[in-house]
N, C-alpha and C positions, 0 to 999 in steps of 0.2 A: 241452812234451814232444814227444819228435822220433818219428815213424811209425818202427818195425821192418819194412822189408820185403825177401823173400828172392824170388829169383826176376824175372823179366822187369820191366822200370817205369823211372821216374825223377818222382823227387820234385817237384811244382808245387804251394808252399804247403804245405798239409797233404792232398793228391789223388797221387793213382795212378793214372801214364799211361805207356803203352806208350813204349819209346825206347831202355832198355838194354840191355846182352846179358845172358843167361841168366847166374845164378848170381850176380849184382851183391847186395851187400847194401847197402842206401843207412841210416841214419841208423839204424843198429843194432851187434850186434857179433857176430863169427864164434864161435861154442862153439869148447871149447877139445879139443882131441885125446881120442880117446875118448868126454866126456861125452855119453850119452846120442846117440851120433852122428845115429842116425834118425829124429830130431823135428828142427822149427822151430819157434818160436813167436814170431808174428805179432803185433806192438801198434800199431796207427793210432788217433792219436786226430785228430777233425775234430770244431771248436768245442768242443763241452762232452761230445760223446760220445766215450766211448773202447771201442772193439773189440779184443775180443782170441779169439785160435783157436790149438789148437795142429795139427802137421800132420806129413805122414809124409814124410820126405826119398828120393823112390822112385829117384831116380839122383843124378849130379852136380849138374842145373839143372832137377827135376823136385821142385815138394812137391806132395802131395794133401792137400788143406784145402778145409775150407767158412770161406773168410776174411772172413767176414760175423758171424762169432759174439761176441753179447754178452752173454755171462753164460756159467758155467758149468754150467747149465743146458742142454741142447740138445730143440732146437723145430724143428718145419716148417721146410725150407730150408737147414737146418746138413748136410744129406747131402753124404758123403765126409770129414766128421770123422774122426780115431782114436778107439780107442777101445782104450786102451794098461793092460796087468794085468803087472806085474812083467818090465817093463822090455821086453813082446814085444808087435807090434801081435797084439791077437784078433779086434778088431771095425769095422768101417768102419759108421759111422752109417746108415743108410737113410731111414727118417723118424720123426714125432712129430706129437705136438699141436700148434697154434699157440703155445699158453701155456707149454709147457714141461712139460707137465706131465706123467707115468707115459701110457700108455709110450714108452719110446727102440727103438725096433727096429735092430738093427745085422746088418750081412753078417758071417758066423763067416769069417776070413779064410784060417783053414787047410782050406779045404773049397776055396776057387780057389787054394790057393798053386801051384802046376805050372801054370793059366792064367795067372797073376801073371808067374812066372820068365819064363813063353814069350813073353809079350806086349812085358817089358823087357827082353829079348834080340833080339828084333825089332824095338826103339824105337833099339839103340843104332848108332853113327855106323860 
């Protein structure tokens, strides 16, 4: 099985390494118009592990993702996950247990959206 990855990289084996341009999607496939347009969802698999995260598509060549995540479960370290309720982001992960286990603490996202817009208005070219 072939790594889904969006954003900067270029494929070496089953490794992620800096080398493309922004917005390349290598051994994956582009969602289709409309669906769900402000997610990505991420699959590398290396050896017998497979990771997967899904993530917030914040510009053109911009996801915010903790692309480390195995399970769906989120633990210590998955911070900057979505955290997606009828189809709108509400919460960006913050932290957790090591084990995954209760509780998930997440940023309520509509409490920075005007930090959000200003900071991605200022990000752009």
């Amino acid at each position: 099985e072939q790594p889904w990855l969006l954003g900067p990289g270029r494929k070496w084996g089953s490794f992620y390494e800096p080398g493309l341009p922004p917005g390349e999607i290598i051994g994956g496939q582009e969602a289709q118009p409309h669906f769900r347009p402000y997610m990505a969802y991420l699959k590398i698999q290396r050896e017998e592990k497979k990771r997967v995260c899904g993530g917030f598509l914040v510009s053109k060549n911009f996801v915010l993702t903790a692309a480390h995540s195995v399970s769906c479960s989120v633990s210590q370290g998955d911070s900057g996950g979505p955290l997606v309720c009828q189809q709108t982001a509400q919460g960006i992960f913050s932290w957790g247990s090591e084990e995954g286990t209760p509780p998930a603490v997440y940023t309520r996202v509509s409490t920075f959206i005007l930090w959000i817009q200003k900071t991605m208005r200022m990000l752009q070219p």
